[in-house]
N, C-alpha and C positions, 0 to 999 in steps of 0.2 A: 126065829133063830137069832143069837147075838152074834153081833158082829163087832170086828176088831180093826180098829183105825190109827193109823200109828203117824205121827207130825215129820216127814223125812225131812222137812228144809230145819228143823229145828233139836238135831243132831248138833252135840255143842262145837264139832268141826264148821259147819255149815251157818254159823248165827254171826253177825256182823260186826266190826267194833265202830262202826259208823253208820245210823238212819235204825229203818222202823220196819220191822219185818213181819208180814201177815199172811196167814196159811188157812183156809177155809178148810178142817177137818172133814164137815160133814154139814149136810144142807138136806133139810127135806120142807115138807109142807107146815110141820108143828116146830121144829126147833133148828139151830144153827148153832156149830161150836166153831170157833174160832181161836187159833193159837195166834199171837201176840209179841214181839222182843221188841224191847226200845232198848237200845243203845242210850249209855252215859249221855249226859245233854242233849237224847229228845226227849220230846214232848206231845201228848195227845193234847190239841186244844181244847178248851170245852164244847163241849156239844150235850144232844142229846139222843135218845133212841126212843121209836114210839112204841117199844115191847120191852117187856120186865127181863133185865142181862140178870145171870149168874158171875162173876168174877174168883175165878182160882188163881192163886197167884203159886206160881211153878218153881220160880227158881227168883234169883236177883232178888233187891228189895226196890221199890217204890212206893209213890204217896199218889190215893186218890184222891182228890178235891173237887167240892162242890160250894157252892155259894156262902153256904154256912160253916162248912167240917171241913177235914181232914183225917184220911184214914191210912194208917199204915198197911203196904201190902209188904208181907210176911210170908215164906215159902210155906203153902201148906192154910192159909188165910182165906176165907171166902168173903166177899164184899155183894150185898143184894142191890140191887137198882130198880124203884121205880119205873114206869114207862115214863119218859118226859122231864124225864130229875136230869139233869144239869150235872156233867163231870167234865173230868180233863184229869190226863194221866201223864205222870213224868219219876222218869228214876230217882233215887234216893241219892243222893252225893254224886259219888264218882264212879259207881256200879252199875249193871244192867236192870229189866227188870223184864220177864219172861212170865205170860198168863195166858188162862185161856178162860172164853166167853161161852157162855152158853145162854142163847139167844132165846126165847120162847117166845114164839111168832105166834100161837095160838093156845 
């Protein structure tokens, strides 16, 4: 049966003009979605992940970077990751940037 999962902290009332705000939609044994807001001048540092992310970008604009590139995230923009690939996320100017993660743990 489907089910329906709705992000309540990320109600545009509820989303921050200061820090980085993260909402675990949904969590099981194969996959994990994760809603995402970085306020104007934050920053995800680089890092890594040891399972292949999906990247949907929601609302706001931002750039994700990796050692090599640079990818614009664009409302409506999917970005694929690697397990192991090297990013770091940060808003585009002086705007938000609002995504969610879809984790494939198996």
């Amino acid at each position: 049966m489907p089910k329906r999962f709705e992000a309540e902290l990320f109600e545009p009332k509820n989303l921050p003009e200061r820090g980085i705000l993260s909402e675990t939609i949904f969590k099981n044994d194969h996959t994990a979605m994760v809603m995402m807001h970085l306020a104007p001048g934050e920053e995800l540092n680089e890092h890594t992940s040891k399972f292949p992310v999906w990247i949907q970008t929601i609302d706001g604009r931002g750039v994700l970077k990796t050692p090599d590139d640079e990818q614009d995230m664009t409302p409506g923009s999917w970005i694929y990751l690697e397990p192991s690939e090297e990013h770091g996320v940060y808003p585009a100017g002086e705007t938000f940037v609002r995504f969610a993660l879809i984790i494939m743990k198996k």
